[in-house]
mmJSON file of the N, C-alpha and C atoms, coordinates in Angstrom:
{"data_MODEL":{"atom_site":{
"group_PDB":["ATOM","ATOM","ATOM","ATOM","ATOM","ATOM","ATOM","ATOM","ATOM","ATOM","ATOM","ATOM","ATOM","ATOM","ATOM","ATOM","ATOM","ATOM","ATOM","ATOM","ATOM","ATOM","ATOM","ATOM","ATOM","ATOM","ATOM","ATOM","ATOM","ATOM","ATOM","ATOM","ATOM","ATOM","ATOM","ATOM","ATOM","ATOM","ATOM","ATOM","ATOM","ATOM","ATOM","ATOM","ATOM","ATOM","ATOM","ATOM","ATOM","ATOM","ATOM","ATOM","ATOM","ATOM","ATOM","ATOM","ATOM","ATOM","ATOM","ATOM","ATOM","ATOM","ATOM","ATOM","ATOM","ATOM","ATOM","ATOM","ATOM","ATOM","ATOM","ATOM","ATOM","ATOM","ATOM","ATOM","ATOM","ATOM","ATOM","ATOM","ATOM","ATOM","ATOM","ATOM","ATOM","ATOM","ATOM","ATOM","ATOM","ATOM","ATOM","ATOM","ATOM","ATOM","ATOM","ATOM","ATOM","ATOM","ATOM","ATOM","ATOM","ATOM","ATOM","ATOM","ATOM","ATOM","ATOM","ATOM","ATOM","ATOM","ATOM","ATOM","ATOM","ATOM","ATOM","ATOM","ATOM","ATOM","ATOM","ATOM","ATOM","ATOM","ATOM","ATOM","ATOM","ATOM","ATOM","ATOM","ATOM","ATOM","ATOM","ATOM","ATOM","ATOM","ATOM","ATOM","ATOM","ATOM","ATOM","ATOM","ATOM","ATOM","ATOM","ATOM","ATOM","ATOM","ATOM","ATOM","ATOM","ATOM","ATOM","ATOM","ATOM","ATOM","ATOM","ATOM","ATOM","ATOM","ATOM","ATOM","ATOM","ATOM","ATOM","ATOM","ATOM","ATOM","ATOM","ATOM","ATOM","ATOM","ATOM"],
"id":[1,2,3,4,5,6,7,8,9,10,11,12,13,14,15,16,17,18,19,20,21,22,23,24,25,26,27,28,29,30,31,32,33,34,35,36,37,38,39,40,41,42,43,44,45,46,47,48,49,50,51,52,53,54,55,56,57,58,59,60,61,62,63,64,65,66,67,68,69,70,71,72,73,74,75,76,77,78,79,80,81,82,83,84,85,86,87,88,89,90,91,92,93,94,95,96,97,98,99,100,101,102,103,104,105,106,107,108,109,110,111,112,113,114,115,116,117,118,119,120,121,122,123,124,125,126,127,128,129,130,131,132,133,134,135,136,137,138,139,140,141,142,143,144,145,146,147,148,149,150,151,152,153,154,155,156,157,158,159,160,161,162,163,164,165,166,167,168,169,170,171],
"type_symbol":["N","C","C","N","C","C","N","C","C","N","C","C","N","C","C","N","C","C","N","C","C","N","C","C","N","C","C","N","C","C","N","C","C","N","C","C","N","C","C","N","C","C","N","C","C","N","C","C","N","C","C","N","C","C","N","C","C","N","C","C","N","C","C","N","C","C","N","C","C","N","C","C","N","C","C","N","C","C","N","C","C","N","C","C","N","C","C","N","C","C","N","C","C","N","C","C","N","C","C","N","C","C","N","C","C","N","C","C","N","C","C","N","C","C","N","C","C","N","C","C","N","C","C","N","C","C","N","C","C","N","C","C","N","C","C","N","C","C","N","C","C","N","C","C","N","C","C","N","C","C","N","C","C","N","C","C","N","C","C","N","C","C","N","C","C","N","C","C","N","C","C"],
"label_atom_id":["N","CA","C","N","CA","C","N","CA","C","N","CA","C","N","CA","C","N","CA","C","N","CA","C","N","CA","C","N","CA","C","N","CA","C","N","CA","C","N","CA","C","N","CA","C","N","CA","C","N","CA","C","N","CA","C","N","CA","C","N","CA","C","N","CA","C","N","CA","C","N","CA","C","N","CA","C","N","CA","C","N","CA","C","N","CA","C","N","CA","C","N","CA","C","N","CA","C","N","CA","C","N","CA","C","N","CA","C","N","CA","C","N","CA","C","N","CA","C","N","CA","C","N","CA","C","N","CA","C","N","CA","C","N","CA","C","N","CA","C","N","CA","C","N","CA","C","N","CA","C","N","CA","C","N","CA","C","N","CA","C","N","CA","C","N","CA","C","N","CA","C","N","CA","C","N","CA","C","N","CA","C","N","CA","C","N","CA","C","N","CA","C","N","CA","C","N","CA","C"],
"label_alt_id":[null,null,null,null,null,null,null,null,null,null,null,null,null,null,null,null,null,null,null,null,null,null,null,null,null,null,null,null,null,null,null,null,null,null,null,null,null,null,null,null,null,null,null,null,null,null,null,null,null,null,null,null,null,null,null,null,null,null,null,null,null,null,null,null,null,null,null,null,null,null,null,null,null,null,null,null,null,null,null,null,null,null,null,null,null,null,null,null,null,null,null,null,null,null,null,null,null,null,null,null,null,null,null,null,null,null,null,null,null,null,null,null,null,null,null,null,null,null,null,null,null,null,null,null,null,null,null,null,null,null,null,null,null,null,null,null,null,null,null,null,null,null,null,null,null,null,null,null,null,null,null,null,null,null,null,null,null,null,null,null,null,null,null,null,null,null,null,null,null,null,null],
"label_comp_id":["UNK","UNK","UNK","UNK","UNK","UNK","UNK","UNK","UNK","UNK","UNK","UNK","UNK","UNK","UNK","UNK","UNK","UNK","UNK","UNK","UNK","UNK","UNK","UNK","UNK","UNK","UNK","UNK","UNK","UNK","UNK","UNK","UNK","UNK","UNK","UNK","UNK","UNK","UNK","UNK","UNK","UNK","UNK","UNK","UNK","UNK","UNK","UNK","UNK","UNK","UNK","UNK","UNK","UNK","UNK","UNK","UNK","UNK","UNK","UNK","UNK","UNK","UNK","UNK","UNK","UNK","UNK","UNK","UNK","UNK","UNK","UNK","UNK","UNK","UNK","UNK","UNK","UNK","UNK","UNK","UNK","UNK","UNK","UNK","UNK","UNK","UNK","UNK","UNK","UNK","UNK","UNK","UNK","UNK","UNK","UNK","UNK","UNK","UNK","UNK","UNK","UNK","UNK","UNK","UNK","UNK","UNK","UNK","UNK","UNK","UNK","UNK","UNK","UNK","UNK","UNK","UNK","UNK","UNK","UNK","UNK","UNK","UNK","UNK","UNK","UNK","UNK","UNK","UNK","UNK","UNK","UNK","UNK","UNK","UNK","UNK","UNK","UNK","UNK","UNK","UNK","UNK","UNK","UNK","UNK","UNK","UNK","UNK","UNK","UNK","UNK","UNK","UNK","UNK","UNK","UNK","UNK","UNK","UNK","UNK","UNK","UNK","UNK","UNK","UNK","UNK","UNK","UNK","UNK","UNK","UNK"],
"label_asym_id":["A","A","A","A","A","A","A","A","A","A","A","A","A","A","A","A","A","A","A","A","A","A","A","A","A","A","A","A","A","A","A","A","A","A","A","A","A","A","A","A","A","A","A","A","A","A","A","A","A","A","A","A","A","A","A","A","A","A","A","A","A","A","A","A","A","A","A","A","A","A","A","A","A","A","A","A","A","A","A","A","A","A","A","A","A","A","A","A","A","A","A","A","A","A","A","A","A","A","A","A","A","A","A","A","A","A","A","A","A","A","A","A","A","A","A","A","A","A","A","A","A","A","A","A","A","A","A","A","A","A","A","A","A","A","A","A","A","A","A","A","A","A","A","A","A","A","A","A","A","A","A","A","A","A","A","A","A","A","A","A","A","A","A","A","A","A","A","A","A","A","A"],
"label_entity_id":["1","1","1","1","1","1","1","1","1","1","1","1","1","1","1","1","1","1","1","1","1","1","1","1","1","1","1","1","1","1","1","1","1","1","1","1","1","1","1","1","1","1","1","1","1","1","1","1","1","1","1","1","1","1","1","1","1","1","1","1","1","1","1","1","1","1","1","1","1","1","1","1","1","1","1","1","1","1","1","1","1","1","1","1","1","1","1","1","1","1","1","1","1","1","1","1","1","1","1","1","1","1","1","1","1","1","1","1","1","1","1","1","1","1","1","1","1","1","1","1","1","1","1","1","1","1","1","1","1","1","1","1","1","1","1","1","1","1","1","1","1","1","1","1","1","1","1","1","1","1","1","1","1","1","1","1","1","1","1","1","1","1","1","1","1","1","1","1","1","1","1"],
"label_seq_id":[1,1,1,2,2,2,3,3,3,4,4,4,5,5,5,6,6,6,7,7,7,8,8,8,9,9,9,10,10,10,11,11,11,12,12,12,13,13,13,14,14,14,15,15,15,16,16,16,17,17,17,18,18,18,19,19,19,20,20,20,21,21,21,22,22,22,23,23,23,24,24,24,25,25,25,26,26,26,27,27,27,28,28,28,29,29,29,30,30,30,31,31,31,32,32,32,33,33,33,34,34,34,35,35,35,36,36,36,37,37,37,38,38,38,39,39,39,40,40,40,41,41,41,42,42,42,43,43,43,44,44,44,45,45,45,46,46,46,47,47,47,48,48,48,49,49,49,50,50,50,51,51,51,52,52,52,53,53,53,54,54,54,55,55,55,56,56,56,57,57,57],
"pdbx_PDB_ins_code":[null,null,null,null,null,null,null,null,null,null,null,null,null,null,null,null,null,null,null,null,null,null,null,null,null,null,null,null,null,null,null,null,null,null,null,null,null,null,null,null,null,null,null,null,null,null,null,null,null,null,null,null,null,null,null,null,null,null,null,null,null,null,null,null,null,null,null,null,null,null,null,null,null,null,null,null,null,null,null,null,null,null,null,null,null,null,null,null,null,null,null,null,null,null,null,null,null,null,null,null,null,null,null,null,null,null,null,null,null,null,null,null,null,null,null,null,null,null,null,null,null,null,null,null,null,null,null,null,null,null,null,null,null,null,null,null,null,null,null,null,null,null,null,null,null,null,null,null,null,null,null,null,null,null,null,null,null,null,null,null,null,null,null,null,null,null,null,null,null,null,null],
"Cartn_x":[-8.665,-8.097,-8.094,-9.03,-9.141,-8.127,-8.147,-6.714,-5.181,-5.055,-3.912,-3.604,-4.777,-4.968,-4.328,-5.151,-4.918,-3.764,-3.001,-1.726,-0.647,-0.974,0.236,0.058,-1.336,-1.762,-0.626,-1.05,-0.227,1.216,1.967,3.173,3.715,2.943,3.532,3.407,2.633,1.892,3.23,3.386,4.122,5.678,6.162,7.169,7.372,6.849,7.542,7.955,7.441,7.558,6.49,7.23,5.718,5.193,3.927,2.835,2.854,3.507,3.562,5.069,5.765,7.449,7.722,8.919,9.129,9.954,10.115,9.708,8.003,6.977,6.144,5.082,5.321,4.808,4.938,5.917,5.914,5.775,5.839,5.822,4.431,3.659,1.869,1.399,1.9,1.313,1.588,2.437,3.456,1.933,2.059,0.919,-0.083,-0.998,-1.813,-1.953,-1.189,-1.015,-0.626,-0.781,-0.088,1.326,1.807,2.918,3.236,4.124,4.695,5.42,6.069,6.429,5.242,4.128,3.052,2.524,2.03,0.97,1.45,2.932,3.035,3.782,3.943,4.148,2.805,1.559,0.192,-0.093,0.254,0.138,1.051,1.627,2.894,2.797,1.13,0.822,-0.282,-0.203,-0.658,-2.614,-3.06,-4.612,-4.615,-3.941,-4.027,-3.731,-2.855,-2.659,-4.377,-4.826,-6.439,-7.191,-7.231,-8.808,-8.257,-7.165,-7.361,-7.909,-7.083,-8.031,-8.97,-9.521,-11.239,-11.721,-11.54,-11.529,-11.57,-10.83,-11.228,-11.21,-11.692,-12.192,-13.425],
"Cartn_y":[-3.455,-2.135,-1.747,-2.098,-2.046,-2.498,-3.817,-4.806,-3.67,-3.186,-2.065,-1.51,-0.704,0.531,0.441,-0.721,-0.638,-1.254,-2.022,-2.328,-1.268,-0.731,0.516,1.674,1.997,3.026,2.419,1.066,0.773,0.649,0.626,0.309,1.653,2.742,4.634,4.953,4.363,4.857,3.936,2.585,1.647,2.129,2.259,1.964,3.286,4.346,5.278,5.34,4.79,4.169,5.104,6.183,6.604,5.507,6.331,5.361,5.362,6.383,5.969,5.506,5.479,4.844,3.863,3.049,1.946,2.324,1.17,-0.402,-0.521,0.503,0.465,0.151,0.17,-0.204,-1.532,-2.763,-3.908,-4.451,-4.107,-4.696,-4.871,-3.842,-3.881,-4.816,-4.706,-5.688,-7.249,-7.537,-8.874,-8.961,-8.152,-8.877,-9.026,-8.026,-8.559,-9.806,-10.241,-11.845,-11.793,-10.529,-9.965,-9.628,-10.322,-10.317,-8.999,-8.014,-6.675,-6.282,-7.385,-7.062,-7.112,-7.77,-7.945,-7.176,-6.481,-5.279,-4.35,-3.858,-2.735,-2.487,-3.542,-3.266,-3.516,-3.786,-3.597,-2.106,-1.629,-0.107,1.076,0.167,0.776,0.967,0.249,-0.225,1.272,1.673,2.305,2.292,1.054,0.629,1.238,1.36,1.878,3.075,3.277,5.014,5.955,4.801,5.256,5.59,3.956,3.752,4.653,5.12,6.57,7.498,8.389,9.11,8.679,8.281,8.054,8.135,7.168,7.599,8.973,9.604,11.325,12.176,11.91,12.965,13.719],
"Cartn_z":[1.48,1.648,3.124,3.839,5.133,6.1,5.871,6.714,6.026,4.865,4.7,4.957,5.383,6.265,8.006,8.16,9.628,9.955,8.816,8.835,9.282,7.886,7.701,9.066,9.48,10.835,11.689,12.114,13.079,13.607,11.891,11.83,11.286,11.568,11.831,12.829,13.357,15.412,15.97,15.947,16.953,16.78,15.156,14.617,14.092,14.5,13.227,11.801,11.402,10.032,9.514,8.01,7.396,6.634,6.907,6.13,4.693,3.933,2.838,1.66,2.881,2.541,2.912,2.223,2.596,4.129,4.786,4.552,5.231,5.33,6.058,4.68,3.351,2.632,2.168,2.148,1.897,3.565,4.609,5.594,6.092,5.743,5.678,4.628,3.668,2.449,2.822,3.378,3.686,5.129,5.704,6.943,6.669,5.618,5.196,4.187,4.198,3.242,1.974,1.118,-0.098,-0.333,-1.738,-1.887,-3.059,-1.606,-1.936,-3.28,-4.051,-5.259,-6.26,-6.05,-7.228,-7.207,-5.948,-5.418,-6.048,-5.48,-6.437,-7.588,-8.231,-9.934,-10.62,-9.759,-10.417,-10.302,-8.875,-8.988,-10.149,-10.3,-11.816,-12.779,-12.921,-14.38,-15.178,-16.343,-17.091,-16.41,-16.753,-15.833,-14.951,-13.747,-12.265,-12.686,-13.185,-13.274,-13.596,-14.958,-15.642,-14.752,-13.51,-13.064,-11.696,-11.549,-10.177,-10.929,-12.175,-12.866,-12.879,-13.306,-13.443,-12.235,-10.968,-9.789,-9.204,-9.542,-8.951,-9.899,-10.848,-11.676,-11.015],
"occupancy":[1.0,1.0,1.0,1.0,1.0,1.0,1.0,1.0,1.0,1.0,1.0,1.0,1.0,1.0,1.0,1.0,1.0,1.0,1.0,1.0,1.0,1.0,1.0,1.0,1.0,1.0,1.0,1.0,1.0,1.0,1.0,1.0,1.0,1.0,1.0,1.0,1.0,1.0,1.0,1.0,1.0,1.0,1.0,1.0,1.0,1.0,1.0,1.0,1.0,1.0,1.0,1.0,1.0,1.0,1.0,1.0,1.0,1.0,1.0,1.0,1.0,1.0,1.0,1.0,1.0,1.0,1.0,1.0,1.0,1.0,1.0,1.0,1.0,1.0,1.0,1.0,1.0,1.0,1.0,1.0,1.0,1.0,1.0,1.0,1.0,1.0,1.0,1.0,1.0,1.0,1.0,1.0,1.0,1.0,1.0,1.0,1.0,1.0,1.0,1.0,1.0,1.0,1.0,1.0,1.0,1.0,1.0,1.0,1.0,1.0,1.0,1.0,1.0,1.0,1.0,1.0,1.0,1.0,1.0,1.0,1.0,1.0,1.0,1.0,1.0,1.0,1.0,1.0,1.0,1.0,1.0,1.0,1.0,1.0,1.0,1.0,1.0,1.0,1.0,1.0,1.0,1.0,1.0,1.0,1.0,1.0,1.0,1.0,1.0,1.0,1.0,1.0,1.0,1.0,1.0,1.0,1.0,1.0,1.0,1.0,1.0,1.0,1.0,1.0,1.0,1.0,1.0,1.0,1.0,1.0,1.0],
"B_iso_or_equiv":[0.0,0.0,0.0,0.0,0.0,0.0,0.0,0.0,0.0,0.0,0.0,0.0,0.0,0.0,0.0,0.0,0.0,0.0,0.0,0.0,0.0,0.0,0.0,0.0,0.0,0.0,0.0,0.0,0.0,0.0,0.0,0.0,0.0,0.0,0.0,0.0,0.0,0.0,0.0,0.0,0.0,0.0,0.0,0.0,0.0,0.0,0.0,0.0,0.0,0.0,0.0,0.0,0.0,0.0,0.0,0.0,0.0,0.0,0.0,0.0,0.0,0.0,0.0,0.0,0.0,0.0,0.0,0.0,0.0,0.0,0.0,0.0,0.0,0.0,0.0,0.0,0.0,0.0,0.0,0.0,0.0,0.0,0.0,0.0,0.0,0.0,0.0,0.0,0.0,0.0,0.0,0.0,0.0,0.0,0.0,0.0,0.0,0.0,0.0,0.0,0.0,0.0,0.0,0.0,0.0,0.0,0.0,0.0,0.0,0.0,0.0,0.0,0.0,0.0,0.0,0.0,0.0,0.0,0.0,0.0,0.0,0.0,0.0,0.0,0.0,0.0,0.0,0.0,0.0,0.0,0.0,0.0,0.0,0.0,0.0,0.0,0.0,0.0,0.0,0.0,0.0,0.0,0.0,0.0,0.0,0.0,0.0,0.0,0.0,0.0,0.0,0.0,0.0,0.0,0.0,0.0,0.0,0.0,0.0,0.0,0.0,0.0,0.0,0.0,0.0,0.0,0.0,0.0,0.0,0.0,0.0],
"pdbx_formal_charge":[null,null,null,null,null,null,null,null,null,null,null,null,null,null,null,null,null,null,null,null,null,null,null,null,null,null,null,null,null,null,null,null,null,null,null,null,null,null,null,null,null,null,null,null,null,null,null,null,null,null,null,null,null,null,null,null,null,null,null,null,null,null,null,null,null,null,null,null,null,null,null,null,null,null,null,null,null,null,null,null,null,null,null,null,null,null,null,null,null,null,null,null,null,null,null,null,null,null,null,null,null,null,null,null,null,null,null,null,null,null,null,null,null,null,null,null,null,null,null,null,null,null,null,null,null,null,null,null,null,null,null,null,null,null,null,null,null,null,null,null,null,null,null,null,null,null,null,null,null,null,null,null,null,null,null,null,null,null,null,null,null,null,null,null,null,null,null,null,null,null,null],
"auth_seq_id":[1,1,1,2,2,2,3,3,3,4,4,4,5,5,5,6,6,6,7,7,7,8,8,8,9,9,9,10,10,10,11,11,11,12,12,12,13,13,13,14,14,14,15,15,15,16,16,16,17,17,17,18,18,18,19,19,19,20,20,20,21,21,21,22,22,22,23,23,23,24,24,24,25,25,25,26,26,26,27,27,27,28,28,28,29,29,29,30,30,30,31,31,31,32,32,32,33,33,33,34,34,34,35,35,35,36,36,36,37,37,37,38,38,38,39,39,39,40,40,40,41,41,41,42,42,42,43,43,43,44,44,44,45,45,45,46,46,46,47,47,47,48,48,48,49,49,49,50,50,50,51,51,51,52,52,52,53,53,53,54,54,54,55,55,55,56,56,56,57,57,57],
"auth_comp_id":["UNK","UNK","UNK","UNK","UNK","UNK","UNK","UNK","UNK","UNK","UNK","UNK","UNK","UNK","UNK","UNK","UNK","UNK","UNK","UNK","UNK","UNK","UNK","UNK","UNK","UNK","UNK","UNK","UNK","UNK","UNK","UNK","UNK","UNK","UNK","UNK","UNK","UNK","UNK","UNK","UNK","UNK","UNK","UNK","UNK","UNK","UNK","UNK","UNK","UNK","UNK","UNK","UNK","UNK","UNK","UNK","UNK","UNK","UNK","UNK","UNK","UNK","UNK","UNK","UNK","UNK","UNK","UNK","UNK","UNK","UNK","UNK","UNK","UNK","UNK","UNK","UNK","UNK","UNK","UNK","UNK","UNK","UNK","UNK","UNK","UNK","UNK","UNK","UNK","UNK","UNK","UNK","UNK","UNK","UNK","UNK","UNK","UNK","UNK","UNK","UNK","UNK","UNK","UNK","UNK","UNK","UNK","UNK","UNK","UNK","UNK","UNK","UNK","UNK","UNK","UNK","UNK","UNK","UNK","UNK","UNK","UNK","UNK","UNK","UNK","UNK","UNK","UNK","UNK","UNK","UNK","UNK","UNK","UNK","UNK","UNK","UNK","UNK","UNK","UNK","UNK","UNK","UNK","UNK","UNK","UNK","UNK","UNK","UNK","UNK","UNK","UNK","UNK","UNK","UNK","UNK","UNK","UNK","UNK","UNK","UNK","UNK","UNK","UNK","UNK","UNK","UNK","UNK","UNK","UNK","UNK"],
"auth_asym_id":["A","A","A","A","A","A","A","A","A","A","A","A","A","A","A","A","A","A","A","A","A","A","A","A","A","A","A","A","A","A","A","A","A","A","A","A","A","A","A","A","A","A","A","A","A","A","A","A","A","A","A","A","A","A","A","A","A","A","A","A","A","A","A","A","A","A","A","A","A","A","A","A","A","A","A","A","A","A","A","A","A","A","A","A","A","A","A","A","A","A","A","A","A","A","A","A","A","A","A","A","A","A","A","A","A","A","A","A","A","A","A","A","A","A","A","A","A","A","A","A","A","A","A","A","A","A","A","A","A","A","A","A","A","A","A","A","A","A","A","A","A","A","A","A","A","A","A","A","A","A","A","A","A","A","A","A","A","A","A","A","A","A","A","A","A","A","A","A","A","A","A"],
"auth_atom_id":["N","CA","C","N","CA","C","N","CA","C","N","CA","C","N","CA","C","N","CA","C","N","CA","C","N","CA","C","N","CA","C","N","CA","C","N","CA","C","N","CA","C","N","CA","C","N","CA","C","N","CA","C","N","CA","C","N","CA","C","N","CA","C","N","CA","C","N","CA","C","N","CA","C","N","CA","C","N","CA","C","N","CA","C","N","CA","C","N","CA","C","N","CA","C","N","CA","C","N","CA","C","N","CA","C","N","CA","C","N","CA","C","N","CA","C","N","CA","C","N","CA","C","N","CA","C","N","CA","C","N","CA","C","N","CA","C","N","CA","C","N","CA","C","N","CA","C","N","CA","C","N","CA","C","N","CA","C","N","CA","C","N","CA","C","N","CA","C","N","CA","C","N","CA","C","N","CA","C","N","CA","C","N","CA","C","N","CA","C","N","CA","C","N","CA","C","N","CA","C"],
"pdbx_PDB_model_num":[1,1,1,1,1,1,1,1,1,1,1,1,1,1,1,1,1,1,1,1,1,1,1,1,1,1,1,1,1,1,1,1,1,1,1,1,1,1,1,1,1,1,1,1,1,1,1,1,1,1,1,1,1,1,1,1,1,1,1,1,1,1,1,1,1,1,1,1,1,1,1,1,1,1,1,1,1,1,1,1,1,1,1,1,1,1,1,1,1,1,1,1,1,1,1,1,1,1,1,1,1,1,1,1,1,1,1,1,1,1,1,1,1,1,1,1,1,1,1,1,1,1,1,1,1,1,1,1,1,1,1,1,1,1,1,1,1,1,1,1,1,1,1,1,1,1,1,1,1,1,1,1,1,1,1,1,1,1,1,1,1,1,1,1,1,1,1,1,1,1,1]
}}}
């Protein structure tokens, strides 16, 4: 989550790119070595939706 972070920081600071729109979202995932279509159709999924609820409850 860390290497994501400092992905995406960098590529809104250098590039203007928000941090939470594309293309600053598959272009962070892609540098950190993760492949951007898997990442986020896991975030798509019913589970992830749960374990954030649960997460900030």
């Amino acid at each position: 989550m860390e290497d994501y972070v400092g992905a995406k920081c960098r590529r809104w600071i250098a590039n203007d790119e928000a941090a939470g729109e594309e293309p600053n979202i598959s272009a962070s995932l892609t540098e950190i070595e993760c492949e951007p279509r898997e990442v986020l159709a896991a975030a798509r999924t019913q589970q992830a939706a749960d374990e954030l609820q649960t997460a900030t409850d």
